[in-house]
LUMDOKOL-70493 format. One record per residue (C-alpha): residue number from 1; chain; x, y, z. Coordinates in nm, 3 decimals. Each point is the difference from the previous one (the first is absolute). Example, Ala and Ser with C-alpha at 12.3 -4.5 7.8 and 13.67 -1.06 7.14 Angstrom:
REM residues 2
atom i = 1 ch = A c1 = 1.230 c2 = -0.450 c3 = 0.780
atom i = 2 ch = A c1 = 0.137 c2 = 0.344 c3 = -0.066
END
This chain:
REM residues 303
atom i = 1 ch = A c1 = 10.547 c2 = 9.669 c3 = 6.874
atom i = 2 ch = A c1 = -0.134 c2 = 0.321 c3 = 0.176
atom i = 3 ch = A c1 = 0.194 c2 = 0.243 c3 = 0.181
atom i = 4 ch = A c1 = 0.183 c2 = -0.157 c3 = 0.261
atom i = 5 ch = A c1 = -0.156 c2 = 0.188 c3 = 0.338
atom i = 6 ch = A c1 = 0.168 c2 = 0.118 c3 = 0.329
atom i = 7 ch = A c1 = -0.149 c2 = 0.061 c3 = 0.338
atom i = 8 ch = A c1 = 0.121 c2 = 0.100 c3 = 0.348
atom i = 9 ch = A c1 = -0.122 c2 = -0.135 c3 = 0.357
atom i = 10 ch = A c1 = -0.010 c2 = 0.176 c3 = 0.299
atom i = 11 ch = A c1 = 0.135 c2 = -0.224 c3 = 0.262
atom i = 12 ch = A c1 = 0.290 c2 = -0.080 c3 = 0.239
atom i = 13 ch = A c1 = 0.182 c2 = 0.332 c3 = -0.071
atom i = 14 ch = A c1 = 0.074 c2 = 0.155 c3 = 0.337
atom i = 15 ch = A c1 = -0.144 c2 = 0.354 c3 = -0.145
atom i = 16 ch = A c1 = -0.307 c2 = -0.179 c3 = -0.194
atom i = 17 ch = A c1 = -0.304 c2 = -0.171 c3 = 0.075
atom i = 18 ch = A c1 = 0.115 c2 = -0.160 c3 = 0.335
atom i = 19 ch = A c1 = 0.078 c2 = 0.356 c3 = 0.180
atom i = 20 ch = A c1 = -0.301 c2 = 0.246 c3 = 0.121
atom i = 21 ch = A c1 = 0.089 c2 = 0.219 c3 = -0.255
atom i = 22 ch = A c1 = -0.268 c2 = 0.081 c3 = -0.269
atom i = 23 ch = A c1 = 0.161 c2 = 0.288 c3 = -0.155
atom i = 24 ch = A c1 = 0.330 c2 = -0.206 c3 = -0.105
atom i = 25 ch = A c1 = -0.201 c2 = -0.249 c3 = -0.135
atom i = 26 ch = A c1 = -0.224 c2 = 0.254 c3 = -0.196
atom i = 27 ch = A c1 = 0.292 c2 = 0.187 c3 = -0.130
atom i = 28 ch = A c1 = 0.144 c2 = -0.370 c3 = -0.167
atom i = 29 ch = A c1 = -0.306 c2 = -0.079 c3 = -0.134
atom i = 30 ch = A c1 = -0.046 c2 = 0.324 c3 = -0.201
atom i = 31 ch = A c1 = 0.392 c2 = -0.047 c3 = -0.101
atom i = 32 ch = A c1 = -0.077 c2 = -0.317 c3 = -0.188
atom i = 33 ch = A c1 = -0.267 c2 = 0.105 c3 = -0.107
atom i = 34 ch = A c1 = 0.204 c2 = 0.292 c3 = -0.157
atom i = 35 ch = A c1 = 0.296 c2 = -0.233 c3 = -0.079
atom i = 36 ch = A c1 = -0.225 c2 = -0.250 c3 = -0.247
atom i = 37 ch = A c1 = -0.086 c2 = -0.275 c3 = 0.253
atom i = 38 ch = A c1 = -0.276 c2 = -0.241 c3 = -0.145
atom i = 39 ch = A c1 = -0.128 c2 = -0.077 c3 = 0.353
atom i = 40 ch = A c1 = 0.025 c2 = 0.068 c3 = 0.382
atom i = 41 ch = A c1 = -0.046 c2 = -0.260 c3 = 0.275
atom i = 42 ch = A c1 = -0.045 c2 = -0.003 c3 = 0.374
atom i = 43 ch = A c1 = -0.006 c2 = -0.346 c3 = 0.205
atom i = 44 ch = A c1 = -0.278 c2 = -0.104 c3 = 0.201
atom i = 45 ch = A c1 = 0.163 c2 = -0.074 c3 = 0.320
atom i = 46 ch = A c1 = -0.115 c2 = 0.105 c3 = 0.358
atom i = 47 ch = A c1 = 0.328 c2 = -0.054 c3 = 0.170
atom i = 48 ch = A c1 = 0.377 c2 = 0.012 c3 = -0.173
atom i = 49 ch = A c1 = 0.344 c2 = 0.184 c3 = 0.101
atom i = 50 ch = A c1 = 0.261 c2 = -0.220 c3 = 0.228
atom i = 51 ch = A c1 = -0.222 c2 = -0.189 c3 = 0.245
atom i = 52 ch = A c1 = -0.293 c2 = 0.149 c3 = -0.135
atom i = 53 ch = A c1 = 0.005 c2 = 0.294 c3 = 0.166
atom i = 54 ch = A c1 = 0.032 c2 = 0.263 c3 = -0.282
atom i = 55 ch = A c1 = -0.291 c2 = 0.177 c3 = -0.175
atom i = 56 ch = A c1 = -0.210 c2 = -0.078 c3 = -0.255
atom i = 57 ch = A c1 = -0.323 c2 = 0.200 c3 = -0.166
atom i = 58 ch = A c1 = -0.280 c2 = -0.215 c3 = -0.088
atom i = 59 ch = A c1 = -0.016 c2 = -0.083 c3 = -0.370
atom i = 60 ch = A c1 = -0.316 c2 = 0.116 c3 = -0.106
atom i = 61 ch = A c1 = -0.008 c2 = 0.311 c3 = 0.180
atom i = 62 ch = A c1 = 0.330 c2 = 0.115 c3 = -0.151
atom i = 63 ch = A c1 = -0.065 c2 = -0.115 c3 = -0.342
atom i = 64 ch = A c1 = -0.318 c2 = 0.270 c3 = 0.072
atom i = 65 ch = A c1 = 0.218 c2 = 0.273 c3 = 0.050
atom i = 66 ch = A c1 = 0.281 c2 = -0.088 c3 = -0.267
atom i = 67 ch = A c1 = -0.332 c2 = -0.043 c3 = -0.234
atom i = 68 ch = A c1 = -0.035 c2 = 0.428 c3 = 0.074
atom i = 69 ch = A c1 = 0.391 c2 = 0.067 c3 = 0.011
atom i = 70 ch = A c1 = 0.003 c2 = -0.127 c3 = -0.380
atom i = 71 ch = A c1 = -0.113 c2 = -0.015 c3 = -0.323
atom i = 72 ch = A c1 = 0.146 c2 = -0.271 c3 = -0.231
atom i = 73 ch = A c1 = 0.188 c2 = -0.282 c3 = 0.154
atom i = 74 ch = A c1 = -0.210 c2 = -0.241 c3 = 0.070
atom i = 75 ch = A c1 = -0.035 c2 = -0.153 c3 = 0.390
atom i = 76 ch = A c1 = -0.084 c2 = -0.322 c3 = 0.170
atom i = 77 ch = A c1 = 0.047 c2 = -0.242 c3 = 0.309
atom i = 78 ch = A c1 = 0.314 c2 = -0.251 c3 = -0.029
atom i = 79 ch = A c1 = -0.195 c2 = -0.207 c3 = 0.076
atom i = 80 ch = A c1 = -0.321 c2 = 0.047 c3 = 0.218
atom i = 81 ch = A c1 = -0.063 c2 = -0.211 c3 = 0.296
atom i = 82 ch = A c1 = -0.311 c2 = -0.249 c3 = -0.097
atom i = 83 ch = A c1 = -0.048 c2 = -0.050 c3 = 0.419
atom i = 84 ch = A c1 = 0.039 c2 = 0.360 c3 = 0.107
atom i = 85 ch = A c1 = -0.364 c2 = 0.093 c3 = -0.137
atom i = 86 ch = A c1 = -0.281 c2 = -0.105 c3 = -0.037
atom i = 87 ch = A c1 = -0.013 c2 = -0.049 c3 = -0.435
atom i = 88 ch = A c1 = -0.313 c2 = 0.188 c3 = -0.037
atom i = 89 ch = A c1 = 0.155 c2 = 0.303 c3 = 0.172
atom i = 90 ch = A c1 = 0.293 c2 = -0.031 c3 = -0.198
atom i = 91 ch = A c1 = -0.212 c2 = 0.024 c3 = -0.274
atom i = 92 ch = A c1 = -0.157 c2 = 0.304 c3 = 0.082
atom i = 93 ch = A c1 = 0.332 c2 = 0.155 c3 = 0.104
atom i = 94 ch = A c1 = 0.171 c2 = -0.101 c3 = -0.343
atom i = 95 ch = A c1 = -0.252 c2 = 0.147 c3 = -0.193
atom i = 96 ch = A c1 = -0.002 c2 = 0.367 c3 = 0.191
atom i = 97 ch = A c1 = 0.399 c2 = -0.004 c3 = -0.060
atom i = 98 ch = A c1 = -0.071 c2 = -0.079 c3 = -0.399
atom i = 99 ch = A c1 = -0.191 c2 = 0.273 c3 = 0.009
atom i = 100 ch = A c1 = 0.159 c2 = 0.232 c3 = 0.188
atom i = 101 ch = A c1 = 0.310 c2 = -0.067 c3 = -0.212
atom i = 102 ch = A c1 = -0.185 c2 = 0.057 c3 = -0.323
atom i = 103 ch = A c1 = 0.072 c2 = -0.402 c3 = -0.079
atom i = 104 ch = A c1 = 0.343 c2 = -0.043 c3 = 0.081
atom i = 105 ch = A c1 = -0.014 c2 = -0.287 c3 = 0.234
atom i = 106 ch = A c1 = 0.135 c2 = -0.345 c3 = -0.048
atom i = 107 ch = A c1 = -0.172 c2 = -0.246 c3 = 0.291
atom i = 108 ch = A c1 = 0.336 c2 = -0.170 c3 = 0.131
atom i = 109 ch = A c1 = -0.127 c2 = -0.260 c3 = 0.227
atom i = 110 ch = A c1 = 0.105 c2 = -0.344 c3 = 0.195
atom i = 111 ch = A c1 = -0.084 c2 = -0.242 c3 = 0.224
atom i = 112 ch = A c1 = 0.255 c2 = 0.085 c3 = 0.276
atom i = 113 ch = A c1 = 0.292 c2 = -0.111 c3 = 0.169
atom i = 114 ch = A c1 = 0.131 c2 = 0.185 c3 = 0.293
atom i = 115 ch = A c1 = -0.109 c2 = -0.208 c3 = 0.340
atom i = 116 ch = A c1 = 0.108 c2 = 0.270 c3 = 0.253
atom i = 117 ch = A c1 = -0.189 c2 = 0.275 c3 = -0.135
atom i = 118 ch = A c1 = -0.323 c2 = -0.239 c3 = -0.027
atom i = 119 ch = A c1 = 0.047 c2 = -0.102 c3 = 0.396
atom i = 120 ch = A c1 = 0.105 c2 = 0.342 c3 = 0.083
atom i = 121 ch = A c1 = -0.380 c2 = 0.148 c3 = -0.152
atom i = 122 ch = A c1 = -0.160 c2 = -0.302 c3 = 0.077
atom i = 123 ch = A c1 = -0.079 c2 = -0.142 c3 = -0.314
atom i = 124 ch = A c1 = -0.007 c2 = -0.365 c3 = 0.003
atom i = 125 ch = A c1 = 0.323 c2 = -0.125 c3 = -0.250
atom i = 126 ch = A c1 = -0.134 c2 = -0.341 c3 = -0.127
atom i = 127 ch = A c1 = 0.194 c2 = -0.235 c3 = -0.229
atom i = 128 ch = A c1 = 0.114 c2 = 0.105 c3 = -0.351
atom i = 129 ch = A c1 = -0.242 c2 = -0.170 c3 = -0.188
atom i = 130 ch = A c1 = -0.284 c2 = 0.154 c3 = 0.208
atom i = 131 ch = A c1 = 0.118 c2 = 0.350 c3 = -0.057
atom i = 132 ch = A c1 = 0.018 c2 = -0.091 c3 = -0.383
atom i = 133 ch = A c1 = -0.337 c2 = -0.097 c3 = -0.002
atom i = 134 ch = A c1 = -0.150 c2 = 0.270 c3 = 0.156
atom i = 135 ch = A c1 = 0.167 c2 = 0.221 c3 = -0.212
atom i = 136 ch = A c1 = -0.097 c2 = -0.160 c3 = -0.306
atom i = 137 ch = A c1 = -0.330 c2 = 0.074 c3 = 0.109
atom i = 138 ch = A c1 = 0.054 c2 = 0.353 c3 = 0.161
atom i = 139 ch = A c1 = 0.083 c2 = 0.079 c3 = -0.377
atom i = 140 ch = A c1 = -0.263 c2 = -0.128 c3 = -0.123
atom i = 141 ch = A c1 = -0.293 c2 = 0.180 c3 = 0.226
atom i = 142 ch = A c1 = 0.205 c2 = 0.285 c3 = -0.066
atom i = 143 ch = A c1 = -0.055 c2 = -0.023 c3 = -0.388
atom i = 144 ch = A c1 = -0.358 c2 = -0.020 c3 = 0.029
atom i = 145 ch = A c1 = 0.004 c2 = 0.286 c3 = 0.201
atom i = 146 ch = A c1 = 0.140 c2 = 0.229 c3 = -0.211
atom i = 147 ch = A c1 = -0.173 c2 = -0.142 c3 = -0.315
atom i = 148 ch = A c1 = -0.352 c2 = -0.094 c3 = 0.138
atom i = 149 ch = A c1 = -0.303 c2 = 0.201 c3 = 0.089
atom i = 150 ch = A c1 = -0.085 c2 = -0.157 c3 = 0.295
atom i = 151 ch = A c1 = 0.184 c2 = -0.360 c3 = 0.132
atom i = 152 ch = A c1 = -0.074 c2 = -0.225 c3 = 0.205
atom i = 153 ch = A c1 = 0.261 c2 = -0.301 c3 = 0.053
atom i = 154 ch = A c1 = 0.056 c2 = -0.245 c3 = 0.262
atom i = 155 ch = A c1 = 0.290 c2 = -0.197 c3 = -0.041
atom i = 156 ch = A c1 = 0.230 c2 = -0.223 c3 = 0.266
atom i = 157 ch = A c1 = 0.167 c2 = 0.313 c3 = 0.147
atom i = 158 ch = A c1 = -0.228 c2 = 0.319 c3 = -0.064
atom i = 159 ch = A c1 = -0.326 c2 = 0.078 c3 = -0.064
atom i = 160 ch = A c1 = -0.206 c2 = 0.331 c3 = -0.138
atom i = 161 ch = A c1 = -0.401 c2 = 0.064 c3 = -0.046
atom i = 162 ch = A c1 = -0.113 c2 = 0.295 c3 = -0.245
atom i = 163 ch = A c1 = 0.367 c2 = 0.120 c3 = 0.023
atom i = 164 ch = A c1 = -0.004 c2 = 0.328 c3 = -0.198
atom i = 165 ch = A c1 = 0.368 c2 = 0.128 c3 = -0.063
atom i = 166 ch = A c1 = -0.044 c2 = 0.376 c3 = -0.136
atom i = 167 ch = A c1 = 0.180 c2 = 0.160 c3 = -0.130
atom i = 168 ch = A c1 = 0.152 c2 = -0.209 c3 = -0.203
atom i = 169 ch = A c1 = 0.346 c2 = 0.029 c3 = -0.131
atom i = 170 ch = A c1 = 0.104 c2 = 0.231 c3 = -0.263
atom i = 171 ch = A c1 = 0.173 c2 = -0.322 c3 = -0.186
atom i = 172 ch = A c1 = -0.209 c2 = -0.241 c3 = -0.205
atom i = 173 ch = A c1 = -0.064 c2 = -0.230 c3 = 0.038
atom i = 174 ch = A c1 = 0.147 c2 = 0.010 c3 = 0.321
atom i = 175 ch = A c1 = 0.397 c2 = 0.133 c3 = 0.094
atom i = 176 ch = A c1 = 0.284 c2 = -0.265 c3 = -0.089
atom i = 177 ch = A c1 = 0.022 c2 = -0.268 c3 = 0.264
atom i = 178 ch = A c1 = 0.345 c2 = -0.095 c3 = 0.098
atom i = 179 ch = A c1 = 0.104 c2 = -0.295 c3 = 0.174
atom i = 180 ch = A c1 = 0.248 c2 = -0.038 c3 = 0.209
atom i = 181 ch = A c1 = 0.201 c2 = -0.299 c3 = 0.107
atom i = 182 ch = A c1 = 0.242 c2 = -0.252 c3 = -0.099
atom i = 183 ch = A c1 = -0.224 c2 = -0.328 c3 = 0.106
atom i = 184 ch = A c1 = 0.088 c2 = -0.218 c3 = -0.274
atom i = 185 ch = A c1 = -0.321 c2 = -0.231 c3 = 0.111
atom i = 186 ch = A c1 = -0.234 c2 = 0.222 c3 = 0.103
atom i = 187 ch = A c1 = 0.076 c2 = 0.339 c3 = -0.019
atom i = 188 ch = A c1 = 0.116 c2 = -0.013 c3 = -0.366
atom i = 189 ch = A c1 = -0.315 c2 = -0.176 c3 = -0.095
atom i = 190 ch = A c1 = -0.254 c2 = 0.253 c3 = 0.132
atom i = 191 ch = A c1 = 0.217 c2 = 0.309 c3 = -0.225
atom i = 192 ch = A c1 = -0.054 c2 = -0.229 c3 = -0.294
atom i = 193 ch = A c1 = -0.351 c2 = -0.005 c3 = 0.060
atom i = 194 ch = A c1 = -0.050 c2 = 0.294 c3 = 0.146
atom i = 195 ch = A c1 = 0.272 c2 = 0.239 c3 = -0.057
atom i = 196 ch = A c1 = 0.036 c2 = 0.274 c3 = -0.282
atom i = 197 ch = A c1 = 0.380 c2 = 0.046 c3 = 0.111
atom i = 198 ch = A c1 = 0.204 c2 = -0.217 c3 = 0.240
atom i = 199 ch = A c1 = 0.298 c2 = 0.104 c3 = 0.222
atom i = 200 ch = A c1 = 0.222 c2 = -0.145 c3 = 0.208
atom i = 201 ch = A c1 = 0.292 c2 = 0.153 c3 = 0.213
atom i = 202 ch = A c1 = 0.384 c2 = -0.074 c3 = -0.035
atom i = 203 ch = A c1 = 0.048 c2 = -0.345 c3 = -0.159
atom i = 204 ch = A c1 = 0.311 c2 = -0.019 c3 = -0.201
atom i = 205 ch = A c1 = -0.040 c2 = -0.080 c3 = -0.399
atom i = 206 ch = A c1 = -0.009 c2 = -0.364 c3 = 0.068
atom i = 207 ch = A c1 = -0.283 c2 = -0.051 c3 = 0.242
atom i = 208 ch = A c1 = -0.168 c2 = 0.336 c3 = -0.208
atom i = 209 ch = A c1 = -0.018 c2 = -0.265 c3 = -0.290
atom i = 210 ch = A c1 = -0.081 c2 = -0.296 c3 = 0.207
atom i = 211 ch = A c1 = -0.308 c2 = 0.217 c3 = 0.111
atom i = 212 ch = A c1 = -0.099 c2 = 0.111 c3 = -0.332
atom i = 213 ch = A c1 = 0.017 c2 = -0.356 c3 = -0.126
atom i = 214 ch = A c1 = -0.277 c2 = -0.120 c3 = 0.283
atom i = 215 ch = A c1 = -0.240 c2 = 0.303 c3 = -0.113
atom i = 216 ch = A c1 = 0.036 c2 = -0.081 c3 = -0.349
atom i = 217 ch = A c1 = -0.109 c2 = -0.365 c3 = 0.115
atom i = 218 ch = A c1 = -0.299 c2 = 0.138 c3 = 0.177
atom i = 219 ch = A c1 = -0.084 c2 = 0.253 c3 = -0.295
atom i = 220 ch = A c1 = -0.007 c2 = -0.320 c3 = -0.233
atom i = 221 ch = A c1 = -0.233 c2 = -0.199 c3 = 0.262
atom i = 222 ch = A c1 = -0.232 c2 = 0.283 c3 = -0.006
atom i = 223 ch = A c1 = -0.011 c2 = 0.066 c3 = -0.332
atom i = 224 ch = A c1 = 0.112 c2 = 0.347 c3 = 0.038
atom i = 225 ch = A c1 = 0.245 c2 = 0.138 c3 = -0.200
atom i = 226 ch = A c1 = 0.372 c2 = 0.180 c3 = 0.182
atom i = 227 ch = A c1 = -0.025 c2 = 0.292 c3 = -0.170
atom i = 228 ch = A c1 = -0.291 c2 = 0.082 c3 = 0.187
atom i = 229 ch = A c1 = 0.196 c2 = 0.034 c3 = 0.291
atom i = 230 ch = A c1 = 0.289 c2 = 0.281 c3 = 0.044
atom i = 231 ch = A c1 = 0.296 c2 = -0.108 c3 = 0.195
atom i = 232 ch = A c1 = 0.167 c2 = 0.194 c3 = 0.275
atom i = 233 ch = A c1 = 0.339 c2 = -0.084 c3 = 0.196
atom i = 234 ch = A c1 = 0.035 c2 = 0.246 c3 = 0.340
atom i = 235 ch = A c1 = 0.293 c2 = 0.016 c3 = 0.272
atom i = 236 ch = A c1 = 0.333 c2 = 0.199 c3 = 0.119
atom i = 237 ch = A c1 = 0.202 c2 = 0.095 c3 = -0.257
atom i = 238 ch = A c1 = 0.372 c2 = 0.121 c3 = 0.031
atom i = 239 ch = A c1 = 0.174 c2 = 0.211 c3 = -0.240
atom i = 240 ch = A c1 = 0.378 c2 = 0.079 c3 = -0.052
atom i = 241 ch = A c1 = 0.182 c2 = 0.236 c3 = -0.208
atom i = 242 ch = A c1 = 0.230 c2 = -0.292 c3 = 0.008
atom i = 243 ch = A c1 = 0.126 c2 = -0.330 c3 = 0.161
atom i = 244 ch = A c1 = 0.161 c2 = 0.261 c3 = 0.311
atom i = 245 ch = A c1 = -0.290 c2 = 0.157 c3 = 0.035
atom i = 246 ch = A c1 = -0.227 c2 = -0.241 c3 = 0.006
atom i = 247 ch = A c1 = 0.203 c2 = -0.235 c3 = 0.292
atom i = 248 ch = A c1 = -0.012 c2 = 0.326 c3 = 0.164
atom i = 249 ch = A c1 = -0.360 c2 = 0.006 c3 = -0.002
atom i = 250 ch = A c1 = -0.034 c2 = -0.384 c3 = 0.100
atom i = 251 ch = A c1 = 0.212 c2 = 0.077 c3 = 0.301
atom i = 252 ch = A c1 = -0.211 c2 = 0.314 c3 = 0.108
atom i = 253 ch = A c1 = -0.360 c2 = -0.178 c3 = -0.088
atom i = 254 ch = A c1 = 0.057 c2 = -0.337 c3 = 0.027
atom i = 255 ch = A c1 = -0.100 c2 = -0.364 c3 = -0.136
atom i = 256 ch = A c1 = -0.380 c2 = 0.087 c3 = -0.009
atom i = 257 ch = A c1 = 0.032 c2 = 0.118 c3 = -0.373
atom i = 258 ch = A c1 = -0.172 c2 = -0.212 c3 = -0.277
atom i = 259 ch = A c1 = 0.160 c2 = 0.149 c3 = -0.327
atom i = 260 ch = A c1 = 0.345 c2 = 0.163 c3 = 0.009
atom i = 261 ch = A c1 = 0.157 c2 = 0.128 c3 = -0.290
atom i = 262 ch = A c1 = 0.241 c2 = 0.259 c3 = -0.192
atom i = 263 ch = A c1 = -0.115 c2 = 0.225 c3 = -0.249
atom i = 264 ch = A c1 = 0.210 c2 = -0.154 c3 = -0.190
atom i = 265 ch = A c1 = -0.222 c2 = -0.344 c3 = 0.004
atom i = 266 ch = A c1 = -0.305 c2 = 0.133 c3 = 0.146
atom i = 267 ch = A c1 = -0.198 c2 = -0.002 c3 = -0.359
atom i = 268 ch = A c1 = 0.133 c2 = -0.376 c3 = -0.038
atom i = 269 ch = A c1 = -0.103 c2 = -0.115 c3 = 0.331
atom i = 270 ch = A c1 = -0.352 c2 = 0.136 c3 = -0.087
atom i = 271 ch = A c1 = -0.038 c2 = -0.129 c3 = -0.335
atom i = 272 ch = A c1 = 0.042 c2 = -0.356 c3 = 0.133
atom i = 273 ch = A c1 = -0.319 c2 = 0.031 c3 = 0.202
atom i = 274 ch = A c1 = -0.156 c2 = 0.229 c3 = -0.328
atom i = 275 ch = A c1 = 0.117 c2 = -0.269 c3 = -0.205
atom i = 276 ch = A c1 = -0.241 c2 = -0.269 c3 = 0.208
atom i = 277 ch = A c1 = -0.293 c2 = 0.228 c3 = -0.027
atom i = 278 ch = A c1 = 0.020 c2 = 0.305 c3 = 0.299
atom i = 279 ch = A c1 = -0.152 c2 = 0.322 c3 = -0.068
atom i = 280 ch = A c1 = 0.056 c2 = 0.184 c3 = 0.309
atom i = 281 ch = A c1 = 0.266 c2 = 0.028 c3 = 0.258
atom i = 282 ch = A c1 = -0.102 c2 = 0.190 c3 = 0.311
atom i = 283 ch = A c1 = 0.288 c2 = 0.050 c3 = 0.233
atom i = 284 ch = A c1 = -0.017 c2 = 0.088 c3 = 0.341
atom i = 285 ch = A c1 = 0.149 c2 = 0.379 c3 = 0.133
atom i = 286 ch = A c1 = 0.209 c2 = -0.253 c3 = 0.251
atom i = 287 ch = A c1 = 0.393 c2 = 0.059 c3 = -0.151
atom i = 288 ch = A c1 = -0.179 c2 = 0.180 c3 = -0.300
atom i = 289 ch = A c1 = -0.086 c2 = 0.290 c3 = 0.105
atom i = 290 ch = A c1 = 0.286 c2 = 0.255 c3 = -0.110
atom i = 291 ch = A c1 = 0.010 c2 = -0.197 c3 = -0.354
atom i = 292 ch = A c1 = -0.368 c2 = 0.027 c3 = -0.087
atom i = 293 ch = A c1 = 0.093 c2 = 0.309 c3 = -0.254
atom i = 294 ch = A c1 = 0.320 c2 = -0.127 c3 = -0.111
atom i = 295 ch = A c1 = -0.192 c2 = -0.355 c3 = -0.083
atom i = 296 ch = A c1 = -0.247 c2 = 0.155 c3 = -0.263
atom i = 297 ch = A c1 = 0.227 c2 = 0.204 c3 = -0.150
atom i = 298 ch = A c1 = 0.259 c2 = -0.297 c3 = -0.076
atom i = 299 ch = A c1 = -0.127 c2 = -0.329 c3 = -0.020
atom i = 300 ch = A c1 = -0.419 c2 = 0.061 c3 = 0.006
atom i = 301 ch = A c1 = 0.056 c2 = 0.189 c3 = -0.298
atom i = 302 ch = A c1 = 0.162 c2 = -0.272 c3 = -0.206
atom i = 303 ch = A c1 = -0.331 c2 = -0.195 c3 = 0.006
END
């Protein structure tokens, strides 16, 4: 097994991603950078914060600017919105981010799920198979883009005539797709056909297996092998010097909290989802925030 990976997400933290305040969010992505960090994440979301009112950059534009801000730790979308663009201009933005970040970007991207912010922008929601599907084939329009000279494709949702994508991406042959989503018909299917690494957010160890155990099934219907694909787990974590501290924390941050631990059992909580095949955790700043140094130095380190 490879070196067990950690990432961080910019979301939900009052002083991150969802405030109108670039240079805090700059100043955190160049800390984990510093601090070892495999990976750094911003949500595609165009409304968040308590009754949606609180701020949020758009992804790609901010991933731009992080892309300048740093050198190393690699960046991408968790996960980009298949409905908010058109997949041919995603494309074409993808591809100027690879390059701009030298090839550090992992293509995080989903079918979508939050109704309000569709209605709000006027994007028409549909039914979850329907977004599926038309993500499926956003991907796949998007490949040919960055790996084709010229495409032309007309499928059930888009279409594109002597569609030239340049430049393309700095990764060959094109940057890691990553699925996201839990959808144990549909979803989960399309990452095991599709997906280079899958990720899903906050399911505990037994519905993290259950999961695992469907893409396997779909890997084996396709013929493709699991190794192929890298798996990812992503949520809030909460951290406690100890059993006092950590109730402490509960209290102040609430239930919202996917993975709480000690350090004391931290390493053996993560193991269990190592142990079924994860590569990655990316946690979210949300509750995390003042640990993020602490974490590498005494539990990332032990892997």
């Amino acid at each position: 097994m490879g070196k067990i990976k950690f990432g961080v997400t910019i979301n939900a933290a009052p002083e991150m991603q969802y405030r109108s305040d670039y240079n805090s969010i700059k100043k955190i992505a160049q800390e984990c950078e510093r601090l070892g960090y495999n990976s750094l994440w911003a949500m595609d979301h165009l409304l968040w914060g308590i009754n949606n009112e609180g701020s949020v950059f758009e992804v790609w534009a901010l991933l731009s600017a992080l892309a300048v801000e740093t050198k190393s730790i690699k960046l991408g979308p968790l996960v980009a919105c298949n409905s908010f663009r058109n997949p041919t201009l995603t494309a074409k933005i993808a591809s100027t981010i690879d390059i701009i970040s030298k090839g550090r970007l992992i293509f995080g991207y989903g079918a979508g799920w939050k109704e309000e912010e569709y209605e709000a922008y006027g994007y028409r929601f549909g039914d979850p198979v329907t977004r599926v599907k038309q993500m499926r084939e956003g991907i796949t329009l998007i490949k040919k883009l960055w790996t084709e000279e010229k495409t032309t494709f007309k499928g059930d949702f888009y279409e594109a005539k002597d569609a030239i994508c340049n430049p393309k991406p700095v990764q060959k042959p094109h940057p890691p797709i990553m699925i996201g989503g839990g959808g144990e018909k549909y979803t989960l299917k399309v990452a095991a056909e599709i997906g280079n690494i899958w990720n899903v957010w906050g399911p505990s160890i037994e519905e993290y297996k259950r999961k695992v155990n469907f893409l396997q099934k779909y890997c084996d219907e396709l013929g493709r092998k699991m190794d192929d694909i890298d798996l990812s787990w992503s949520g809030n974590i909460l951290i406690g010097k100890n059993e006092k501290q950590l109730n402490r924390k509960i209290s102040r941050y609430g239930k919202d909290i996917n993975f709480v631990c000690t350090y004391d059992n931290c390493i053996e909580r993560l193991q269990d989802y190592i142990d079924v095949g994860c590569k990655e955790f990316i946690f979210s700043l949300y509750s995390f925030n003042e640990e993020k140094e602490t974490f590498m130095e005494e539990i990332a380190s032990s892997f």
